[in-house]
C-alpha positions as CSV (number, residue, x, y, z in Angstrom):
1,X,-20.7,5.5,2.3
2,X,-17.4,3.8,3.0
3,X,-14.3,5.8,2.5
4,X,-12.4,6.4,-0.5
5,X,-9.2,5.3,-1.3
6,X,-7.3,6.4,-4.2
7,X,-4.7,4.4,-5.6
8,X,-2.9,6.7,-8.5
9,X,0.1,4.4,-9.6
10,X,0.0,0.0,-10.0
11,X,-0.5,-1.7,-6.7
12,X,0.2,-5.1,-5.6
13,X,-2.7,-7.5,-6.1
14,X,-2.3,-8.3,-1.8
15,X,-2.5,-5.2,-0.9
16,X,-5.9,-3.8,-3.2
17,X,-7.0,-7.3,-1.5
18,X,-6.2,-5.7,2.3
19,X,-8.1,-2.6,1.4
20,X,-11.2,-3.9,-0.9
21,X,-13.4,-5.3,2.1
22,X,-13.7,-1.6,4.1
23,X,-13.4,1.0,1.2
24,X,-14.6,2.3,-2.1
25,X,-11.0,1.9,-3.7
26,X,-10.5,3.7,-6.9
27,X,-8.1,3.9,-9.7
28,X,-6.1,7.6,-11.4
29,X,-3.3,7.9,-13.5
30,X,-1.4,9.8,-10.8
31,X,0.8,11.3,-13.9
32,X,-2.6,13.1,-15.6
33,X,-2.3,16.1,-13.4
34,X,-6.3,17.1,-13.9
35,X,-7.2,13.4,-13.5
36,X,-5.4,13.1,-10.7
37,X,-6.6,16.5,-9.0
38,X,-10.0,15.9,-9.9
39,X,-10.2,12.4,-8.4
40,X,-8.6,13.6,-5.0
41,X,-11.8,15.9,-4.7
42,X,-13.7,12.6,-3.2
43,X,-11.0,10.9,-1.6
44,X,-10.3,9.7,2.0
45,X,-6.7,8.4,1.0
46,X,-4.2,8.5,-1.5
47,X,-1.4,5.6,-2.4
48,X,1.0,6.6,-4.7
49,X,4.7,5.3,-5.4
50,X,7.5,7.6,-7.0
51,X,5.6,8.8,-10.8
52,X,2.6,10.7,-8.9
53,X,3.2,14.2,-7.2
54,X,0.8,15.3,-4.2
55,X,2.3,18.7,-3.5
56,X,0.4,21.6,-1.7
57,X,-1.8,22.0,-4.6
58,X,-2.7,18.2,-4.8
59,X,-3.5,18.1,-1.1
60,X,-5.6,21.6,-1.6
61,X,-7.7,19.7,-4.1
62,X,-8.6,16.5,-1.5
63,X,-10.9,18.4,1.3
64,X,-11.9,14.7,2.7
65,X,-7.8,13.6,2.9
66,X,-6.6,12.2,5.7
67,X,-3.6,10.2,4.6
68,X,-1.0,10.0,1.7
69,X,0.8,6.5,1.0
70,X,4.0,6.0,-0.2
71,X,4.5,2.4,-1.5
72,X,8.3,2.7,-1.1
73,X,11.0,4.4,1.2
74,X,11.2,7.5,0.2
75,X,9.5,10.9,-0.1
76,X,10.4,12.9,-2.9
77,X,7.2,13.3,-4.9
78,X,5.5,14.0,-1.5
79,X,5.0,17.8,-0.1
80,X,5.0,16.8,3.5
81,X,5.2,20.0,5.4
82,X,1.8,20.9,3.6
83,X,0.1,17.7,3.9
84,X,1.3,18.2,8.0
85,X,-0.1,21.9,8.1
86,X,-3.9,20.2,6.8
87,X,-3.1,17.5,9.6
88,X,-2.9,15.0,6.5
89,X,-0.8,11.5,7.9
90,X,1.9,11.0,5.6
91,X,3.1,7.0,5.7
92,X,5.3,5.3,3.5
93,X,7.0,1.8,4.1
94,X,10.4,2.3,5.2
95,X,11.8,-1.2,5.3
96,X,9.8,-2.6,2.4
97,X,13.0,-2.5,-0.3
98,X,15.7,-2.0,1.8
99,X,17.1,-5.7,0.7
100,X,16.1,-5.2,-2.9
101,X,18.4,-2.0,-3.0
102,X,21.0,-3.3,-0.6
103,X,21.4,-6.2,-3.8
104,X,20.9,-4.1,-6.4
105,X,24.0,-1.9,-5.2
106,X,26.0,-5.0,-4.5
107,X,24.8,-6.1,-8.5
108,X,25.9,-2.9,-10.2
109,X,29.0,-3.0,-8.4
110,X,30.2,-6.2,-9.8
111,X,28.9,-5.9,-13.4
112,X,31.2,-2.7,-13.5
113,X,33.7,-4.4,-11.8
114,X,33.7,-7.1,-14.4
115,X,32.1,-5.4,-17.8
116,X,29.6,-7.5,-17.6
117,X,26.7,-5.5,-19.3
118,X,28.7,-4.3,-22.1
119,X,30.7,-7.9,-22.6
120,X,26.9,-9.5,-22.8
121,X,26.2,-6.5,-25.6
122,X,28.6,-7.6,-27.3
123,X,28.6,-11.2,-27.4
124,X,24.8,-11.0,-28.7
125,X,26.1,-8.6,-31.6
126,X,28.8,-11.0,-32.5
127,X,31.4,-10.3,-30.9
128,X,33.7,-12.4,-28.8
129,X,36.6,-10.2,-27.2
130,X,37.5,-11.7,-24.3
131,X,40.4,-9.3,-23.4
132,X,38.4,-6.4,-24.2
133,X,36.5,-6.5,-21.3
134,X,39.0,-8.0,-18.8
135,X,37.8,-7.0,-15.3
136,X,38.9,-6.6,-11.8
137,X,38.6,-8.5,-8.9
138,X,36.6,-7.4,-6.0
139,X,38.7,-9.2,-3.1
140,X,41.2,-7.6,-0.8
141,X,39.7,-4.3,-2.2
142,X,38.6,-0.8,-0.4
143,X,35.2,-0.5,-0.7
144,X,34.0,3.5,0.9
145,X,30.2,3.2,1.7
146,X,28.8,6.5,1.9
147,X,25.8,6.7,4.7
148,X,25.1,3.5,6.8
149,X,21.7,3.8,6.9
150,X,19.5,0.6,6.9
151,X,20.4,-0.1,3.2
152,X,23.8,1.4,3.5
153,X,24.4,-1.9,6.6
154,X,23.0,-4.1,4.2
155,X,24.9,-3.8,1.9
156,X,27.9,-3.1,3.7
157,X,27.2,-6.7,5.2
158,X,27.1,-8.6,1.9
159,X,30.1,-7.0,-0.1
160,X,31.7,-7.3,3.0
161,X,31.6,-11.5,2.2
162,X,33.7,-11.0,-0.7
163,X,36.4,-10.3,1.6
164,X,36.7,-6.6,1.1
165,X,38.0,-3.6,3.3
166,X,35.3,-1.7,4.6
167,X,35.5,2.1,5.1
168,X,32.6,4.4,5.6
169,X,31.4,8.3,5.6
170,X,28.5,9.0,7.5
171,X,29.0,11.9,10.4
172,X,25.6,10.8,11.9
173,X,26.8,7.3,13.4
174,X,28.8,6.2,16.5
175,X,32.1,4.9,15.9
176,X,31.2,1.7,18.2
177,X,28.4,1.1,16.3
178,X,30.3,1.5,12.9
179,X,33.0,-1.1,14.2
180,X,30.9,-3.5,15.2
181,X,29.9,-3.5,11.5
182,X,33.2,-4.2,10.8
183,X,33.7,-0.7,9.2
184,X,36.3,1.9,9.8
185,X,34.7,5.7,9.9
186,X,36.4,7.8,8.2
187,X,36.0,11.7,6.1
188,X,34.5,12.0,3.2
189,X,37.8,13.5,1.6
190,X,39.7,10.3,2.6
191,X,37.4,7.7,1.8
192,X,37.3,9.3,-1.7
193,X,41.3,8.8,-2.0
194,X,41.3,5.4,-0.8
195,X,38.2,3.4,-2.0
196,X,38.5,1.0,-5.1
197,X,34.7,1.3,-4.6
198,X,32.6,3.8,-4.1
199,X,28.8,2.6,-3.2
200,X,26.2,6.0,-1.9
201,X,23.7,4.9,0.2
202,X,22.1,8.5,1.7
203,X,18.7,10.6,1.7
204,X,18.1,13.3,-0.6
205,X,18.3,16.5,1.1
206,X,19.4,19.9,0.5
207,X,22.8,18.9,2.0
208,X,23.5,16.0,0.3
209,X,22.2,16.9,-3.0
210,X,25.3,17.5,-5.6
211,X,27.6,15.7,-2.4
212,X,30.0,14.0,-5.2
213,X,30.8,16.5,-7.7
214,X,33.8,18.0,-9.8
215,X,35.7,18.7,-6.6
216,X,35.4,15.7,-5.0
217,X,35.6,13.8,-8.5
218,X,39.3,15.3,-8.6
219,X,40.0,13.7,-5.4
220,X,39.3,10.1,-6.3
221,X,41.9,7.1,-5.8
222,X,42.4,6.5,-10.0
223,X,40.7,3.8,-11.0
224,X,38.1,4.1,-8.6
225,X,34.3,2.5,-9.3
226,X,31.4,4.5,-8.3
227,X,27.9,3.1,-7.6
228,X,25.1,5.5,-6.8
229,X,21.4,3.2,-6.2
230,X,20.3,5.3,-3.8
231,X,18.8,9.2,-5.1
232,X,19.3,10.8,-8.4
233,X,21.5,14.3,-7.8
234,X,24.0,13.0,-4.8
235,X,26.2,12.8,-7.8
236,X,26.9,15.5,-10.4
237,X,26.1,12.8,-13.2
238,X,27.8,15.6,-16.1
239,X,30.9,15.9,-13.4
240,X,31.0,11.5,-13.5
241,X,31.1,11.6,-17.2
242,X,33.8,14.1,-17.2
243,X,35.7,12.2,-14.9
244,X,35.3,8.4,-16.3
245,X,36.2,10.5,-19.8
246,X,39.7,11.3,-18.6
247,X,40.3,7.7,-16.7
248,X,40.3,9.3,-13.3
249,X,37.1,6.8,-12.4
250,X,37.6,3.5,-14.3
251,X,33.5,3.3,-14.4
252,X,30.5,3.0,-12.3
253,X,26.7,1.7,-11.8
254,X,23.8,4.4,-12.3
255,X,20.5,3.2,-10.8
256,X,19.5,6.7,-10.2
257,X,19.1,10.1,-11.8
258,X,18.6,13.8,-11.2
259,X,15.4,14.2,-13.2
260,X,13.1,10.8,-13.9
261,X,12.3,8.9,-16.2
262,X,15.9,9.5,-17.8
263,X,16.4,8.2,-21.5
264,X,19.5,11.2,-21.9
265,X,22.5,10.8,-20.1
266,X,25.7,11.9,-20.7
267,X,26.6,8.9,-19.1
268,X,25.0,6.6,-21.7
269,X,27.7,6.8,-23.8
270,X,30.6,5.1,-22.0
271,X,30.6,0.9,-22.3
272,X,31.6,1.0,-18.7
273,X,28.9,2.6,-17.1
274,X,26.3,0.2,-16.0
275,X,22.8,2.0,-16.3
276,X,19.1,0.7,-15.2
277,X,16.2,2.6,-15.0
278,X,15.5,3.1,-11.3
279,X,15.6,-0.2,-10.0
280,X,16.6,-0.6,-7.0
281,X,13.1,-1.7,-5.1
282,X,11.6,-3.5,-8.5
283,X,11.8,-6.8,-7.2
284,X,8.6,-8.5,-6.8
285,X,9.3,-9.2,-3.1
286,X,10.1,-5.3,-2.5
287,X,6.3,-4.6,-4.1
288,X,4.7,-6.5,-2.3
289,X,6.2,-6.0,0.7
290,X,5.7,-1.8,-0.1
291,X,2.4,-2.2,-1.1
292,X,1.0,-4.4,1.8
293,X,2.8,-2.4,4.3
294,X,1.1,0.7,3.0
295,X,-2.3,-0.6,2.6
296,X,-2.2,-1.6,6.2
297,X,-1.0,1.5,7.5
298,X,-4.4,3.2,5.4
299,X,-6.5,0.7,6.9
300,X,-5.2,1.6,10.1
301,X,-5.6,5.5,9.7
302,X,-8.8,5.7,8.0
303,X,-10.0,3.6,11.0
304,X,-9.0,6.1,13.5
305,X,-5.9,4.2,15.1
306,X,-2.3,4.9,15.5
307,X,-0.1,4.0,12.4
308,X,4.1,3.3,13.3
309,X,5.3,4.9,9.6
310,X,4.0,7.7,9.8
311,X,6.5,10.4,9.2
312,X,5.0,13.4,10.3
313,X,3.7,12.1,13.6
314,X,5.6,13.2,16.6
315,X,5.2,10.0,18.6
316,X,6.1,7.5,15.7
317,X,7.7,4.5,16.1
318,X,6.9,0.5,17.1
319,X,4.3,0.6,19.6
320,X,4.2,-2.5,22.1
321,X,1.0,-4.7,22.0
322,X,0.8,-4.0,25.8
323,X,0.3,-0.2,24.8
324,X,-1.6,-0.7,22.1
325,X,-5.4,-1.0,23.6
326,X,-4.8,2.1,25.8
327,X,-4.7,4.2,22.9
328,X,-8.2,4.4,22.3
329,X,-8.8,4.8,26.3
330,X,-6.5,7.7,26.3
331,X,-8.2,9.3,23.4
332,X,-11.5,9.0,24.9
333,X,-10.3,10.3,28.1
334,X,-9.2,13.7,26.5
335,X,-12.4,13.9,25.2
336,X,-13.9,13.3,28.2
337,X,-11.7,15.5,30.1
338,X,-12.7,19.0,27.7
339,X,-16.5,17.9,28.3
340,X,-16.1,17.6,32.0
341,X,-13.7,21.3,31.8
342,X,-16.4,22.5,29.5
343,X,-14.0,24.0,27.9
344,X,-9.5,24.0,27.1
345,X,-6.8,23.8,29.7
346,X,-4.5,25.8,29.9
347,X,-2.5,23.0,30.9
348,X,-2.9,19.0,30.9
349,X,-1.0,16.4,32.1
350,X,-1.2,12.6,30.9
351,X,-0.1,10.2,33.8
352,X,0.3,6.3,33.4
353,X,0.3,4.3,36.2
354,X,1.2,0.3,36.6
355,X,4.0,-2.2,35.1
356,X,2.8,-0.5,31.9
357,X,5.5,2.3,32.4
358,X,8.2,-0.1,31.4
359,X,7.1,0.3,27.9
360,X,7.7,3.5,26.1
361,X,4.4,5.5,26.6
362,X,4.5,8.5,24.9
363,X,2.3,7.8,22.5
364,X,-0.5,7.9,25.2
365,X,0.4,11.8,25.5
366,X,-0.3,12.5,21.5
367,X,-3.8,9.8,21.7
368,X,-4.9,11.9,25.0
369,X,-3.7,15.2,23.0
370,X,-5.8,14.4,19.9
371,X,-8.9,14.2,22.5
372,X,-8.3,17.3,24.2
373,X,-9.4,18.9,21.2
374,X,-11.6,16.9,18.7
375,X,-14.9,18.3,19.9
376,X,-13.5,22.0,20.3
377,X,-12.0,22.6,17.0
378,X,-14.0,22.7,13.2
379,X,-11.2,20.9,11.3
380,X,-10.7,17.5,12.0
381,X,-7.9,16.2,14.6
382,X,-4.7,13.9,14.1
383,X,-2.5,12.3,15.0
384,X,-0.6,14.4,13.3
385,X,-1.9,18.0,14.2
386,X,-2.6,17.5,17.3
387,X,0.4,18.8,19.4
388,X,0.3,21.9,16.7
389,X,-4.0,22.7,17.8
390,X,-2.5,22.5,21.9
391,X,1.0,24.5,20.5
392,X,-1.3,26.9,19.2
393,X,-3.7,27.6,21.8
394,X,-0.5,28.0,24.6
395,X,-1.8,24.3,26.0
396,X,1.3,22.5,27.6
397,X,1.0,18.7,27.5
398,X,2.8,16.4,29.6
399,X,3.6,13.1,30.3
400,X,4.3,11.5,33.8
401,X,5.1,7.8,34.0
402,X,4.7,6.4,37.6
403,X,5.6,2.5,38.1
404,X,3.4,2.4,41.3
405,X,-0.1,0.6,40.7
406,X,-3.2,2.2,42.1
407,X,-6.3,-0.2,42.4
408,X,-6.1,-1.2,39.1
409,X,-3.1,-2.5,37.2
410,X,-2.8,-0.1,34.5
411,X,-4.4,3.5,35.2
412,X,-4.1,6.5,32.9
413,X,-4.8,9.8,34.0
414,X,-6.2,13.1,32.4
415,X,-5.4,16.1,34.6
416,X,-5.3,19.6,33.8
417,X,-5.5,22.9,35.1
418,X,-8.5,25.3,33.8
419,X,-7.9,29.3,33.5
420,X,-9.9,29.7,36.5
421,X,-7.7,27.3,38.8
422,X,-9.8,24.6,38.6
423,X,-8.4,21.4,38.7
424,X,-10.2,18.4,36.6
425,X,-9.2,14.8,36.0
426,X,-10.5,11.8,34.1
427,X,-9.0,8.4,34.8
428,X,-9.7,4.9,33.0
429,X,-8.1,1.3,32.7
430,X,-8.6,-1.1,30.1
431,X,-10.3,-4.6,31.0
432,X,-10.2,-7.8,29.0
433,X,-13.8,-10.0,28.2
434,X,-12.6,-13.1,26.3
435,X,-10.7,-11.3,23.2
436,X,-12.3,-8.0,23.7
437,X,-10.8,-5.0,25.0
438,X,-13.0,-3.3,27.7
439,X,-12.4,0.2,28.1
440,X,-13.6,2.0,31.4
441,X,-14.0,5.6,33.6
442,X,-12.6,4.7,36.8
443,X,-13.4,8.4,38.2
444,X,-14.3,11.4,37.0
445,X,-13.7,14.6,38.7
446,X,-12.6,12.8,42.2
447,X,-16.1,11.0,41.9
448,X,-15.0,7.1,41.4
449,X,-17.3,5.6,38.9
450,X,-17.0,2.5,36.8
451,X,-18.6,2.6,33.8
452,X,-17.7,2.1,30.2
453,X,-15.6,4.7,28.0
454,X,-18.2,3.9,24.8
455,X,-20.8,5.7,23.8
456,X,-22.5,8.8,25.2
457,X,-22.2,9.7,28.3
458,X,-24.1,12.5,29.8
459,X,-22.6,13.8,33.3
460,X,-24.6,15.7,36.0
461,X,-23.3,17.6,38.9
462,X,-26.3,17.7,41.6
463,X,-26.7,18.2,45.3
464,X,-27.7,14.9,46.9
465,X,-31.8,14.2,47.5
466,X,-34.5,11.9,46.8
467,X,-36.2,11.4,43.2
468,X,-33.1,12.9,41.2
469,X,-32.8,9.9,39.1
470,X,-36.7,9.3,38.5
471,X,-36.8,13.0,37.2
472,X,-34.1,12.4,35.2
473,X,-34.9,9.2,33.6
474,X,-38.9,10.1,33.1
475,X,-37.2,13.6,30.7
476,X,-34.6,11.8,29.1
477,X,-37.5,9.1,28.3
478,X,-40.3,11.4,27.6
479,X,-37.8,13.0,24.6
480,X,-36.9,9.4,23.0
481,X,-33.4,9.4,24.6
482,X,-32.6,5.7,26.0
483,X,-30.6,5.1,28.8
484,X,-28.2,2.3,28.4
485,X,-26.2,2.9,31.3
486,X,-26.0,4.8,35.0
487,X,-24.5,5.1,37.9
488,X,-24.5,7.9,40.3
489,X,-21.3,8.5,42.9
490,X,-21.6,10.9,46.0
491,X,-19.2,11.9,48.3
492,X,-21.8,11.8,51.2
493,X,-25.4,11.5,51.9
494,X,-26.7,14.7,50.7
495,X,-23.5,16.1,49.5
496,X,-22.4,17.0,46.0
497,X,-23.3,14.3,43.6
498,X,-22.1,12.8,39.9
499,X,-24.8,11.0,37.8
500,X,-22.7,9.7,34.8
501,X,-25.4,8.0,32.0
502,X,-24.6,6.6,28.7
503,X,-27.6,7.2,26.0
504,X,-28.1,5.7,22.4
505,X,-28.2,9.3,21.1
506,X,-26.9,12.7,21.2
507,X,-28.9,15.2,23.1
508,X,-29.4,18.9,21.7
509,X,-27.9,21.4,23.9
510,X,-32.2,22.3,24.8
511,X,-32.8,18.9,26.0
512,X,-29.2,18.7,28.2
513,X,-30.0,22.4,29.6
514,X,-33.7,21.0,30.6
515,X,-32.4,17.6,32.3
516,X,-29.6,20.0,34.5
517,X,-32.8,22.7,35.2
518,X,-35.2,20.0,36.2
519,X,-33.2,18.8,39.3
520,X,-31.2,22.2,39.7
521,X,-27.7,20.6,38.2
522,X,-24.5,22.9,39.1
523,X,-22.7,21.8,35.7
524,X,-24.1,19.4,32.8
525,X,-22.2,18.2,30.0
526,X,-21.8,15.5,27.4
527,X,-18.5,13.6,25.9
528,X,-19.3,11.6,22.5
529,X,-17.1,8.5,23.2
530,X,-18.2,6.6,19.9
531,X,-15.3,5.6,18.2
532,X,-14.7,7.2,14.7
C-alpha cells in the first residue's frame, strides 16, 4: 500500500503531478473540521496552505503522520511545537512568494499613493473628478521599511528605482549589510517620524504582533502612507482607522488582517484605503512555485531522505550534492553501530574524514543520530526527533570534521563509548558504479571489512578455527535463510574473528542465538540496513 498524502486546500496541477506516481493522494476540505480530522486518520502526509488548521488535535487524529506541508511561507495555521513533540516534519516553501509579495507591497503602495482604486470606482460609476483624487509622487520620498527579511530586500530593491530614500527598522540585521542595500538603519520611533511611506515586511510573533498601534500611530510624520502585505495584527487595524480619520495618515494598503477571511473592516470605509483579500502570494507563478516546492519536499520525506525546508529540523539548511549520498551511509552506520553495541551509548561521536570536510557536515551528525536509535525505540525516528530520543536518554552526540584522508577519500566514522567502557566504531565510504551510489562498511569494530551497507547483515564474533563458516552456512541454509554476501576479517591466525554476512531475510532472535551457539560466538547481532 503506497502512502497517503492528503492534500486539504487547491494544489497546483504540477505539483499533484510530482506526487501521483508514488502515493495514494487524496482530497479534504481542510475547513470541514470532522472531514478533515477523519481523513488524517489514514494519512502519511498532509499539504495544506493558509484556510486549514493542523493544531495538536489535528496531528493527534493522523497516527501514520510523518509530515505537514505548507504551500506558502508562513506558519500560522500550523501547531509546530506539537507536530515536533510526535517527531512530525513540518516543511513549508520559504521562497516560493517572496517576489509576488515583494510586488504586491510595491503595488498597494502606489495605488494609495495615487487613489488609484477609488478614482477607477468612480470613473465606472460615472464619475470623472480628476482633482478629486489628485495624488502624490513617490520620487525624492522617505520610504521606512519595517523588517528586511527576504521580502522586506525585495522590495526595498524595487521602490528603491523610483528614486526614493530608503530607511529601515529591523534590530536583527548588520548595519554593513543594511548599507550595502542602500538603506540607512534606523529606530522604529524615528523611522515612524520621517517616512512618507511606511511598508511592514516582518513575521508574526508574540513580539511583533500589535507593533504599530495608537502609540506609534501618534508618532507618524502627517501625511504618512502605510502599507502592511505582510501578517494580519502587526498593525492595530481600529488604531489605522482612527488615525487616517483625523488626517494624521493620509491613507494606506491593507493586504492583511487580524482575523481571515475579513469582509468587516473598519477600514473599508475610507476611499483611501486600498484593500485586497490576502493577496500577496496569489500570483500564478507564486502557486506553482509553493506547491511544487512542497510536493518535493513530501516526496523527499515520505521516502526517508533529508528535506532543506524543514523548519523544525535542527540541521536544516541547503545541503551540497557532495554531502548528499553520505546521508544514507551515515544513517545506516548508526544503525549499525547500536547492533554492533547491542545496545545505546552513552556517548557517540560522528567523525568525517577527506576533502569532504570543506562542506558543511553537520547534517551527517543528525542522519548518524536518527540511526543510533531507529531499532531501539517503538515510535518511529526523524529527522526531526532525533536529537530529542539521544537528549532524552543523556546520549551526547558529536561531530568531528578531520581534512586528513585515510585510505579512502571520504570516510565517516561511528564511535561511541558504551556504559561498560567499551569502545565501538563503525566506519563506511560511499563508492560510485556508473550513476549509482555504492554505499560500504569499511570496518567494523577494528575488523576492516568491505562489504556493502544494504541489506541484512548478520555479524559474528568467533575465535579463529577450521569449519566455522561451513557450520554456519549449512544452519543459516537448513532454515531457508540465503546468504548473499560474506566475508570474514581476523586479526591473526586463530585469533579473535568477525564474520559479517548479508541475508535476504531477517532472522528470529532463535535462529541468531543457534548460529552464535553452533560455533561458540562471543557476541552475535544483526543491523537491518534496508532502506525505508
Amino acid at each position: 500500500m503506497n502512502p497517503v498524502v492528503l492534500i486539504a486546500e487547491e494544489l497546483a496541477p504540477a505539483a499533484i503531478e510530482v506526487l501521483a506516481h508514488d502515493f495514494d493522494v487524496r482530497h479534504v476540505d481542510g475547513t470541514d473540521r470532522p472531514a478533515l480530522l477523519s481523513a488524517l486518520s489514514e494519512a502519511d502526509a498532509v499539504i495544506v496552505r493558509s484556510a486549514t488548521q493542523i493544531d495538536a488535535e489535528a496531528i493527534a487524529a493522523a497516527p501514520r503522520l510523518k509530515v505537514v506541508a505548507r504551500a506558502g511561507v508562513g506558519l500560522d495555521n500550523v501547531e509546530v511545537p506539537a507536530a515536533t513533540a510526535r517527531g512530525v516534519m513540518v516543511v513549508n516553501a520559504p521562497t516560493s512568494n517572496i517576489v509576488s509579495a515583494a510586488e504586491q507591497a510595491v503595488a498597494l503602495l502606489l495605488a494609495v499613493a495615487r487613489n488609484t482604486a477609488s478614482a477607477s470606482a468612480a470613473l465606472k460609476a460615472g464619475e470623472w473628478k480628476r482633482s478629486k483624487y489628485t495624488g502624490v509622487e513617490v520620487q525624492g520620498k522617505t520610504v521606512g521599511v519595517v523588517g528586511l527579511g527576504r521580502i522586506g530586500v525585495l522590495f526595498a530593491q524595487r521602490i528603491a528605482a523610483f528614486g526614493t530614500r530608503l530607511i529601515a527598522y529591523d534590530p536583527y540585521i548588520q548595519p554593513a549589510r543594511a548599507a550595502q542595500l542602500g538603506v540607512r538603519l534606523v529606530g522604529l520611533e524615528e523611522l515612524l517620524r520621517e517616512s512618507d511611506f511606511i511598508s511592514i515586511h516582518l513575521p508574526k510573533t508574540p513580539e511583533t504582533v500589535g507593533l504599530i498601534g495608537e502609540k506609534e500611530l501618534a508618532i507618524v510624520k502627517p501625511g504618512v502612507r502605510i502599507v502592511n502585505a505582510a501578517r494580519g495584527g502587526l498593525v492595530d487595524e481600529q488604531a489605522l482607522a482612527n488615525a487616517i480619520a483625523e488626517g494624521r495618515v493620509a491613507g494606506a494598503g491593507v493586504d492583511v488582517y487580524s482575523k481571515e477571511p475579513c469582509t468587516s473592516s473598519p477600514l473599508f470605509a475610507f476611499d483611501n484605503v486600498v484593500a485586497t483579500p490576502h493577496l500577496g502570494a496569489s500570483t500564478h507563478e507564486a502557486q506553482d512555485k509553493a506547491g511544487l516546492a512542497v510536493a518535493r519536499s513530501v516526496k523527499l520525506a515520505l521516502q526517508g531522505e533529508f528535506v532543506p525546508d524543514a523548519v523544525n529540523v535542527q540541521a536544516g539548511g541547503v545541503v551540497a550534492e557532495d554531502v548528499r549520498p553520505l546521508l544514507p551511509l551515515a544513517e545506516k552506520l548508526g544503525r549499525a553501530f547500536t547492533a554492533v553495541a547491542g545496545g545505546v551509548a552513552a556517548s557517540v561521536t560522528v567523525e568525517v574524514r577527506g576533502e569532504i570536510v570543506s562542506h558543511d557536515v553537520s547534517v551527517l551528525k543528525l542522519a548518524a543520530t536518527k540511526g543510533l536509535f531507529s531499532s531501539v525505540v517503538e515510535e518511529q525516528v526523524t529527522y526531526v526527533n532525533a536529537p530529542h530520543l539521544a537528549a532524552e536518554r543523556g546520549v551526547e552526540v558529536t561531530l568531528a570534521s578531520l581534512a586528513e584522508t585515510a585510505e579512502q577519500p571520504t570516510l565517516v566514522t561511528v564511535r561511541g563509548a558504551l556504559p561498560d567502557g567499551r569502545t565501538v566504531s563503525v566506519s563506511g565510504t560511499v563508492t560510485h558504479s556508473g550513476a549509482r551510489d555504492v554505499l560500504k562498511l569499511t570496518e567494523v569494530d577494528g575488523f576492516d571489512v568491505e562489504i556493502g551497507a544494504e541489506g541484512i547483515l548478520l555479524f559474528l564474533r568467533y575465535a579463529d578455527r577450521p569449519g566455522v563458516v561451513g557450520t554456519v552456512g549449512t544452519l543459516l541454509g537448513e532454515s531457508g535463510i540465503n546468504i548473499a554476501a560474506m566475508q570474514v576479517a581476523r586479526r591473526e591466525a586463530g585469533g579473535e574473528t568477525l564474520m559479517t554476512l548479508t541475508v535476504d531475510q531477517a532472522l528470529g532472535a532463535d535462529l541468531l542465538t543457534s548460529a552464535a551457539d553452533s560455533i561458540g560466538a562471543t557476541a552475535a547481532s544483526a543491523a537491518d540496513l534496508r532502506d525505508e
